[in-house]
PLY file of the C-alpha trace (Angstrom):
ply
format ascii 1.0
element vertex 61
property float x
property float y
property float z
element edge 60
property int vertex1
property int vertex2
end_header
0.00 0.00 0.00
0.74 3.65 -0.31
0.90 4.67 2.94
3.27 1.73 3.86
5.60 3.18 1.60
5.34 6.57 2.34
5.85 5.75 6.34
9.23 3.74 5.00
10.57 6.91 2.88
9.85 9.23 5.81
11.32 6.64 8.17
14.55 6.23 5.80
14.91 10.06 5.37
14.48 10.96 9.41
11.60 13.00 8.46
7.85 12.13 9.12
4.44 12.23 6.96
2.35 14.45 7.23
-1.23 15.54 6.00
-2.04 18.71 4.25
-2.46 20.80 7.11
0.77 19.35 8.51
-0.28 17.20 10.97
1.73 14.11 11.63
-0.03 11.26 9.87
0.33 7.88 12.24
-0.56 4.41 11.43
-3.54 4.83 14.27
-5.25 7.73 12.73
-5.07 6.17 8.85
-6.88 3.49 10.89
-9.50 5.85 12.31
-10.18 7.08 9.01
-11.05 4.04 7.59
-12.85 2.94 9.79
-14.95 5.88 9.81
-14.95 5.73 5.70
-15.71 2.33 5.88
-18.96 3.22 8.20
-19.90 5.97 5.61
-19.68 3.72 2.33
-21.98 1.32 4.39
-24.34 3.46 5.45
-24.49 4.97 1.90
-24.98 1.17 0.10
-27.82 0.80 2.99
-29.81 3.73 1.17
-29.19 2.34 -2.39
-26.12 4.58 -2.96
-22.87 2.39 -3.79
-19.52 3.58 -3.25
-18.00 4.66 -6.97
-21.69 3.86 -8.47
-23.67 6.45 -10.89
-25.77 7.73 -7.85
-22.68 8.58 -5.55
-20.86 10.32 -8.55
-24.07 12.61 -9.11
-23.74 13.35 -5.10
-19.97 13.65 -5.32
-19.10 15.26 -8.71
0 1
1 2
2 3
3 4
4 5
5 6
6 7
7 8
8 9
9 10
10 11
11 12
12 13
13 14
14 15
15 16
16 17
17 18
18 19
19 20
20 21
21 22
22 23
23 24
24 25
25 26
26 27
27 28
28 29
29 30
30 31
31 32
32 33
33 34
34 35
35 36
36 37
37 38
38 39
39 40
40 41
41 42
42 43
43 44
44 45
45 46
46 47
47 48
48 49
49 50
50 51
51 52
52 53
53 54
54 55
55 56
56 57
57 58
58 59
59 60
C-alpha cells in the first residue's frame, strides 16, 4: 500500500508524513479514518447509494 511506503521513505529520510495541514499522519489515525470511511460507504450502500456507483458520482461530482 501507499501509505506503507510513504511511512518507509519518511522513516529512511528521518523525516515524518504528514497531512495537508501538517499534521503528523500515524498508522492509528489512517486506521481511524477508515474505519470511519468504511462506516460511511456502508451506510451509503444501505440507502441504495454504492460507493463509486452512478448515484454517488451525481452526489460527489
Amino acid at each position: 500500500r501507499m501509505t506503507h511506503l510513504g511511512f518507509d521513505l519518511a522513516a529512511r529520510l528521518e523525516g515524518r508524513m504528514v497531512d495537508d495541514n501538517g499534521r503528523v499522519v500515524s498508522e492509528e489515525s489512517l486506521n481511524r479514518d477508515r474505519a470511519r470511511l468504511l462506516a460511511f460507504y456502508q451506510r451509503m450502500d444501505a440507502r441504495g447509494i454504492p460507493a463509486g456507483g452512478e448515484r454517488s458520482l451525481r452526489l460527489f461530482v
